[in-house]
C-alpha positions as CSV (number, residue, x, y, z in Angstrom):
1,X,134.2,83.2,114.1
2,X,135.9,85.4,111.6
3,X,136.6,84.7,108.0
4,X,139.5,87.2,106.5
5,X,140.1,87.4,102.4
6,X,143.3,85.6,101.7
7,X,144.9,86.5,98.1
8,X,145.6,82.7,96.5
9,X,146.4,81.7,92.6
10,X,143.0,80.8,92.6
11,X,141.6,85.1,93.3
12,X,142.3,86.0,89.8
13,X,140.4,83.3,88.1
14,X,137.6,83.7,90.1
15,X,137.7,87.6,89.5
16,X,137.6,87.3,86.0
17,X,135.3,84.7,85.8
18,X,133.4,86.9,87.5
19,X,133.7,89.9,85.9
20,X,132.9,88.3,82.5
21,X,129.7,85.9,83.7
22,X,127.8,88.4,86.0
23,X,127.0,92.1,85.7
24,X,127.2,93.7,88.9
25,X,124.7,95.9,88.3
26,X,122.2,93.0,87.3
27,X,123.2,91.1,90.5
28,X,122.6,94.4,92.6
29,X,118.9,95.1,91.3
30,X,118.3,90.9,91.5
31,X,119.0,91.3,95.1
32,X,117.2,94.2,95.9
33,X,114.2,93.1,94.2
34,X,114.7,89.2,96.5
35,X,114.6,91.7,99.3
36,X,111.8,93.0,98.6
37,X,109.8,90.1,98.1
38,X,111.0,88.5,101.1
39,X,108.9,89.7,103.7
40,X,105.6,87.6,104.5
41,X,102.7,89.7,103.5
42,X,104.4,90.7,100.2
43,X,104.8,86.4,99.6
44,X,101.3,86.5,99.8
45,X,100.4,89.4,97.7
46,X,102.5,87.6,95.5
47,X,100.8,84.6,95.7
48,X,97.3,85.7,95.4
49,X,98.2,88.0,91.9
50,X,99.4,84.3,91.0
51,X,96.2,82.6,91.3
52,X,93.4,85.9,90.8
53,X,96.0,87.4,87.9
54,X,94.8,90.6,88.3
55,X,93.5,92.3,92.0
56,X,92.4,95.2,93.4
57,X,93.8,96.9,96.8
58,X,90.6,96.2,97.9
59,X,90.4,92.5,97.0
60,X,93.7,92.3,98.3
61,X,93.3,94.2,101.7
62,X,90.1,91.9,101.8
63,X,91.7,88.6,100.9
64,X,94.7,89.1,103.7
65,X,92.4,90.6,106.4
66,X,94.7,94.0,106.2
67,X,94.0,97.0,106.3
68,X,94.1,99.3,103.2
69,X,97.1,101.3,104.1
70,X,99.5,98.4,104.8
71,X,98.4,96.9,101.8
72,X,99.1,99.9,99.7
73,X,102.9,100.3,101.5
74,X,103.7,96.6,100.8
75,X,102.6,97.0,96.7
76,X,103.8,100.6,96.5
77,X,107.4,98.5,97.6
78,X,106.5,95.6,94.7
79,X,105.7,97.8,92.1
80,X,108.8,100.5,93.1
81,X,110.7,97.0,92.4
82,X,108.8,95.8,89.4
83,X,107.2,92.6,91.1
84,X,104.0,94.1,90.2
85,X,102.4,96.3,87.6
86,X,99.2,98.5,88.0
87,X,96.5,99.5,85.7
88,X,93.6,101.8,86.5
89,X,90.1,101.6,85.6
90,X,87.6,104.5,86.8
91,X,88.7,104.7,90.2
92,X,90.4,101.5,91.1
93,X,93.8,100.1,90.4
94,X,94.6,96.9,89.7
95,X,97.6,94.9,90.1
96,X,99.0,91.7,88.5
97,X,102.5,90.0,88.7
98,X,105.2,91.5,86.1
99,X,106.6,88.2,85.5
100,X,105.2,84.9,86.6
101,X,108.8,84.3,87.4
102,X,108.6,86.0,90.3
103,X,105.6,83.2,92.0
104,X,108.7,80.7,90.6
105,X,111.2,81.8,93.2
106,X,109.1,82.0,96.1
C-alpha cells in the first residue's frame, strides 16, 4: 500500500500548528534518544539503575550475565544520549539514570 501527501485546506493549519507547538530540533534529539533506549539490554540497564540507583559496569555486567565489553557498548550508547550519567571513584565508574523519566517511558 502507498500513502502520497495530498495538499488540502487543512496542510497549512497543521503546518503552523506545528511549527509553533514543537521544536524540531527537540523532536529530533527525543527520538534519537527513544532509539536508543529501545533495544532490550539497554531496557534493562535501564531498569536496574531504577531500582540499585547507582551501579557499577561490573554490578551491571554481573546482574545481566554479560560480558564486560557489551555492557560498556550499550552504556557508552546511554550516556552518549544522556540516559545515564557516570561518576568515578578510584578506579570504577558508576552509573545512575539522568532522569527518572526515562524508567517512566519504558
Amino acid at each position: 500500500m502507498t500513502f502520497y501527501l495530498v495538499k488540502t485546506p487543512i496542510d497549512p493549519i497543521f503546518d503552523t500548528r506545528m511549527k509553533t507547538h514543537f521544536n524540531i530540533k527537540f523532536l529530533e534529539n527525543a527520538t534519537e534518544t527513544l532509539r536508543a533506549i529501545a533495544h532490550p539490554m539497554r531496557i534493562a540497564i535501564v531498569e536496574l539503575l531504577h531500582r540499585n540507583h547507582s551501579m557499577s559496569v561490573t554490578e551491571i555486567y554481573e546482574q545481566l550475565e554479560i560480558e564486560q565489553a557489551i555492557a560498556s557498548h550499550h552504556l557508552r550508547i546511554l550516556k552518549n544520549k544522556q540516559v545515564v550519567q557516570v561518576s568515578r571513584q578510584g578506579k570504577n565508574s558508576f552509573y545512575s539514570l539522568e532522569n527518572e523519566d526515562f524508567h517512566t517511558i519504558i
